[in-house]
N, C-alpha and C positions, 0 to 999 in steps of 0.2 A: 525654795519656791520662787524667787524673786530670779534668781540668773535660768529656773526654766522659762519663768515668763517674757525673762529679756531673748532668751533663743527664741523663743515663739515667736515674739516681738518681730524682731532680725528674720525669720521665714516666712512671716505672713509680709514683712513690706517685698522680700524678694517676690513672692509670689506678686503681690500687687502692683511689681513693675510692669507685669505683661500688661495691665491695663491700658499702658502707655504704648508700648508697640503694638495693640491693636487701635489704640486710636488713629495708628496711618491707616486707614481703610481704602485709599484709594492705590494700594498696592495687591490690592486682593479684587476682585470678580464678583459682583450681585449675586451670584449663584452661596456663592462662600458667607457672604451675609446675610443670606435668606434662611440656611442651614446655621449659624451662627446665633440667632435671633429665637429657631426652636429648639435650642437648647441651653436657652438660658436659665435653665431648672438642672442643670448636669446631675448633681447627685439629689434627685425628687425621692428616689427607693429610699433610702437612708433617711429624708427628713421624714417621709411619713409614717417611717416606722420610728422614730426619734416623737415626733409630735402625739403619736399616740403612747407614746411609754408616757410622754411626760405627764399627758393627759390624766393618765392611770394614775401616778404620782402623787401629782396634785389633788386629786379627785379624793384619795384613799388614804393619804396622809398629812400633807401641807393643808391641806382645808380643814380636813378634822382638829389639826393640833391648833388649826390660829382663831378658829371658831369657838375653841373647847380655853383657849387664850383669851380671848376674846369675853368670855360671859365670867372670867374671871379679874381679869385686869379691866378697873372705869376706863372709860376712853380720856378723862383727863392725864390718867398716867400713860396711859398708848401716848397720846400728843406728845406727850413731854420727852416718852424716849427718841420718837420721831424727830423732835428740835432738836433732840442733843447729838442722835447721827448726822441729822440736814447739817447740822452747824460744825460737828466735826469736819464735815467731808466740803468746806467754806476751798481749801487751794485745790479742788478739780474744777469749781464751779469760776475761782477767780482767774485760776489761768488759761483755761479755754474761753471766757468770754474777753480778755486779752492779746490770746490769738487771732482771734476772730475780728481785730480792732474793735471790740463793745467796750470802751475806752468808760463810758458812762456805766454803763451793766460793774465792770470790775471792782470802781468806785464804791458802786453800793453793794453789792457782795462783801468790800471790806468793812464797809460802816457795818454792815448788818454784822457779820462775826464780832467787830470790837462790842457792840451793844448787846449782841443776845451773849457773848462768855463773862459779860461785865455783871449789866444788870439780870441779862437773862440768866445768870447762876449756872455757867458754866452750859450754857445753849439749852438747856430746860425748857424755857420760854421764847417763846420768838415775840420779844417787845420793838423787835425793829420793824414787824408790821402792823403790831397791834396799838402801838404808841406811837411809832415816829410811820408808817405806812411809808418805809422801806419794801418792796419785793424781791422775793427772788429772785434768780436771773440763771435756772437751772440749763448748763452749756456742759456736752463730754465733747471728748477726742474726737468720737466718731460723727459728733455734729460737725467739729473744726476741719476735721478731711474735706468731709461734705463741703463745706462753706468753698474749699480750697480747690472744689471739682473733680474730686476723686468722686464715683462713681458707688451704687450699691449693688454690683458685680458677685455671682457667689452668693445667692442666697442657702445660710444653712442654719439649722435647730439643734444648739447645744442642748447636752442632759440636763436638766432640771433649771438652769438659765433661758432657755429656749429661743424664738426666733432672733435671726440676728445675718450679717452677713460679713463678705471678708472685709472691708470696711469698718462696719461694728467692733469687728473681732479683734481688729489691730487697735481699735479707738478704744474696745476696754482695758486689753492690757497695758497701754498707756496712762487711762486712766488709775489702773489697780498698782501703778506705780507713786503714783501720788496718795493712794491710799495712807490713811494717818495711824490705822491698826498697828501693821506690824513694824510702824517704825518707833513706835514711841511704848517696846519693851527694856527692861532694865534702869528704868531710871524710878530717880522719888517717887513721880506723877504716873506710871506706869497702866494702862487699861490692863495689857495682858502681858503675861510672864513667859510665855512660848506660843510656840505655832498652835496649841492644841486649843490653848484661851482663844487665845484668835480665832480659829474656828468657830468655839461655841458662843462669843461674841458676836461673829456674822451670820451663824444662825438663826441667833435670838434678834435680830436686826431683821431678817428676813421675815422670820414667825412675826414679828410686830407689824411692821410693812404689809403681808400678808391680813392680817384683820382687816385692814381696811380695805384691803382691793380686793379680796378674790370674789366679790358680786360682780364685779367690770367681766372678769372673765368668763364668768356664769353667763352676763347678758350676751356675752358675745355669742359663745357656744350654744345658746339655748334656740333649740327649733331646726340647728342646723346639722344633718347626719353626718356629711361626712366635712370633718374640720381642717384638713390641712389647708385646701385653698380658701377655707374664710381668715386665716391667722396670719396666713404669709400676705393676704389681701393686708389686712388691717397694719400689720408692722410696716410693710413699704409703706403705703399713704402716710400712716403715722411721722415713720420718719421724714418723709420727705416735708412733709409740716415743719417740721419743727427746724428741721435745716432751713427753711424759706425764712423764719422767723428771724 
């Protein structure tokens, strides 16, 4: 899994060299970037049949399972598995806000890990904002491109991950390389013993995740018939936020 996503990796920066050869624009004719400009949805057929699968998905099974999750698990214990991923996943969030020169962000990313795996009992508790009001300082890859002037080029909506673009796309599996899962199998301390834990691992991480947000997605969707352009609306702005930040 890891050397597919390093090819992936390796095909999507090819791919997002063109972004560089199209930034000479004044090799090309107004006519060329007027046409350029209305198609900047190239593959729209695919996302909007991708945004309504997922729709269905989500609707008929991810909501039912974290809802039906949800009136079983207190929301103290939800928090508490939510700290313990947030706190796992502490070297995606310290080395993109690193990249990024957030020289201060990194600093307290680290405090925040050494206090919530110490006192916070292996990230459980997040005491680093409840006692010392440490925050977050949540930075991916694909914010770091951002920051770096790469572009959000290629918008498309993976299965059950959904909107995202080429950009994103190279920022996650970057990200999913730092991921702390699959690297920390076979030993004493081990979360999972194969690919397969692993999975049900980042499912049950998803399903948790899920309880708490899928009203966000409901407010969004609700009232509006047809959803592709309010999602792809809400993800660019989003991101573009949070790149500014």
């Amino acid at each position: 899994m890891k050397i597919f996503l390093s090819l992936l990796l390796l095909l999507s920066v090819a791919f997002a060299s063109s972004d560089i050869q199209d930034s000479i624009a004044d090799s090309f004719d107004s006519e060329y970037t007027v046409q350029k400009k209305e198609n900047s949805d190239p593959i729209k057929g695919y996302n909007v049949f991708m945004t309504n699968l997922n729709d269905k998905f989500y609707t008929y099974i991810l909501f039912p399972i974290a809802k039906g999750y949800k009136k079983i698990v207190p929301t103290l214990a939800r928090n508490s598995v939510s700290n313990f991923f947030n706190n796992l996943f502490f070297p995606v969030r310290f080395l993109n806000n690193l990249l990024q020169l957030k020289i201060k962000n990194s600093f307290e990313e680290t405090q925040r890990f050494v206090l919530n795996s110490t006192i916070g009992i292996a990230g459980l508790f997040d005491v680093a904002i409840n006692k010392f009001h440490i925050k977050s300082h949540n930075e991916d890859f694909g914010q770091t491109l951002g920051y770096y002037g790469m572009g959000d080029r290629l918008y498309i909506v993976w299965p059950i991950l959904g909107p995202s673009n080429l950009r994103d796309t190279i920022g996650f599996v970057g990200d999913y390389m730092l991921d702390p899962i699959p690297y920390i199998n076979n030993r004493g301390y081990n979360l999972s013993d194969n690919d397969d834990q692993s999975l049900v691992i980042g499912t049950f991480r998803i399903i948790n995740k899920t309880s708490f947000d899928y009203k966000k997605y409901k407010a969004i969707k609700k009232g509006n018939v047809v959803l592709y352009p309010i999602l792809k609306n809400f993800y660019e702005k989003h991101r573009k936020k949070l790149i500014r930040e």
